[in-house]
C-alpha positions, 0 to 999 in steps of 0.5 A: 543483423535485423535483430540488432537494428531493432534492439538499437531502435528500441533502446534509441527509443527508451533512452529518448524518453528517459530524457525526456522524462526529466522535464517533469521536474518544471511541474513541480511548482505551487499549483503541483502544491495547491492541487495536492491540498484540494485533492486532499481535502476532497470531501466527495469524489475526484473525478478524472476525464479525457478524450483519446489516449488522455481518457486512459490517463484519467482511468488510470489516475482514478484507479490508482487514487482509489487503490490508496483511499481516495474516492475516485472515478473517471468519466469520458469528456466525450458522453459527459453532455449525454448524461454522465453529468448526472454522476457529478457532486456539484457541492463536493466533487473535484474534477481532474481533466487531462488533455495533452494540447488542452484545445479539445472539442469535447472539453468545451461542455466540461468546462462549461459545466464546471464553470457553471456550477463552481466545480473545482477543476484541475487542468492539465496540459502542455498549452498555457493558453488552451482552453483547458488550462484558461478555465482551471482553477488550478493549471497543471502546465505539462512541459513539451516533449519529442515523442520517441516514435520515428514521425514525432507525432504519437503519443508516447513520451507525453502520454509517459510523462502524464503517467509519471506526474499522476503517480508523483501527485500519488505519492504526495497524497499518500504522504500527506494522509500518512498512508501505511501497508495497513491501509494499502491491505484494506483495499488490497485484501485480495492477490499476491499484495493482500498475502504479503500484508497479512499480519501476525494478528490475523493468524495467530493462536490466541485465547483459549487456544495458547498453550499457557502454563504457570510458573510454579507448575512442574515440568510433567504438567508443562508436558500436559500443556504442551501436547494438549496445545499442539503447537510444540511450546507451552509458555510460562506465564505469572501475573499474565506476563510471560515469564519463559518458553518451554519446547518438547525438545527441553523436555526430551533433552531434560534431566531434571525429574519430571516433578522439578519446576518447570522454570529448571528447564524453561528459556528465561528470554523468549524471542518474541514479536510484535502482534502486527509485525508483517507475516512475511518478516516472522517467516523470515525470523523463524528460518534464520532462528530454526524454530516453528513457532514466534509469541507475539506481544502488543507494539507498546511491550515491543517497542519497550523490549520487555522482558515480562510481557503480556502474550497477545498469541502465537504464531506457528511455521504451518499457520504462516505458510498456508498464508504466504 
């Protein structure tokens, strides 16, 4: 019976935040817009501060901007007067304060500071009139919320609702800057995200190391190259364009003698890929085709969907699995 009372209380409490969460559409409006273009035309750091639970708001918007390019990182309101100061670009840094009334004792120095200097500063908070918001260059108005806890007073649908337009002003940046999975991989190189980035590229046979044979070799000296290059393929190139693929299983399975051309037993249509195609997705395509190795091509020849393309490398299931 208790079990029941507290799953409705905590689903009461969900479903109150999810509505209030819809408020945050009243955000975004022309200074949401003209935050976005300063932030984005930074040429120093954004530098996120708060006091209390608005600090840990500042943490996590700097540590998010970071994640995705743009250079950023937070210092409390409340030691900004002994010395953090010192970490501040007057002439190229943006800061971005967050304080849900706005009328915190501790921004007064901040504020100052930015005043005095022409820092530009971005305000966000609930109050119109707070001070906060009256000394902002840009005034992000957060809309007034009923927190889900039973008194109504902790901060918990507010501090979501900061949360969730820090992540919407995110995904505005990211759009504007026309960041990609490969941009996201230079600053996730490590940890599960970084594996899932990894491109055929990074761990494809290539060079001296592909297995290459020319077209107007006979199937025995195919065999040679085959084994030599231990990927269980060797591919039929002229002019340095590929011209097919040949498996030790053609070759088993071949009745041609072994002085034929190697083009008798060869497939004339390889399945390829491009260089910068997601590891993840060339696994994928060599389980539902049940084959262990994928030639990989440039994205021009790719996207042309040549059929004689230039061989950029080779990637194998073994390759693919140590990666993933």
């Amino acid at each position: 019976m208790i079990e029941k009372k507290f799953k409705l209380i905590a689903k009461n409490a969900a479903q109150k935040q999810i509505g209030e969460m819809k408020k945050v559409n009243r955000v975004f409006n022309n200074s949401f817009l003209k935050a976005i273009d300063l932030i984005h035309n930074c040429k120093g750091h954004i530098i996120c501060s708060g006091i209390g639970k608005s600090r840990i708001v500042a943490d996590r918007a700097s540590k998010l901007f970071s994640s995705v390019g743009i250079p950023s990182f937070s210092i409390s309101a409340q030691d900004f007067s002994h010395g953090d100061s010192g970490a501040i670009n007057t002439k190229k840094d943006v800061l971005l304060v967050f304080s849900y009334s706005g009328d915190s004792v501790e921004l007064t120095d901040l504020v100052n500071f930015s005043s005095r200097y022409h820092i530009p500063l971005i305000g966000v908070a609930s109050k119109e009139n707070s001070l906060l918001l009256k000394s902002s260059n840009i005034k992000i108005l957060l809309p007034k919320v009923k927190e889900s806890d039973p008194t109504g007073l902790v901060p918990t649908s507010s501090f979501s609702l900061t949360l969730l337009v820090i992540d919407c002003l995110c995904v505005c940046l990211m759009k504007k800057s026309k960041f990609s999975a490969a941009k996201f991989k230079r600053f996730h190189s490590g940890g599960q995200i970084g594996k899932q980035l990894i491109t055929c590229k990074e761990i494809m046979f290539k060079g001296k190391k592909l297995p290459t044979v020319s077209a107007n070799k006979t199937i025995e000296e195919s065999i040679k190259i085959i084994t030599k290059g231990s990927l269980g393929v060797a591919v039929i190139t002229k002019n340095n364009l590929v011209q097919g693929i040949v498996t030790d299983g053609d070759v088993r399975r071949s009745k041609f003698p072994k002085n034929y051309s190697v083009l008798k037993i060869c497939t004339k249509k390889p399945l390829y890929v491009s260089e910068n195609l997601l590891v993840s997705k060339a696994l994928s395509i060599m389980n539902n085709k049940k084959i262990t190795s994928l030639l990989c091509s440039n994205d021009e020849d790719y996207k042309k969907k040549k059929t004689k393309f230039k061989l950029k490398g080779i990637v194998h299931m073994h390759n693919v699995i140590k990666v993933q």
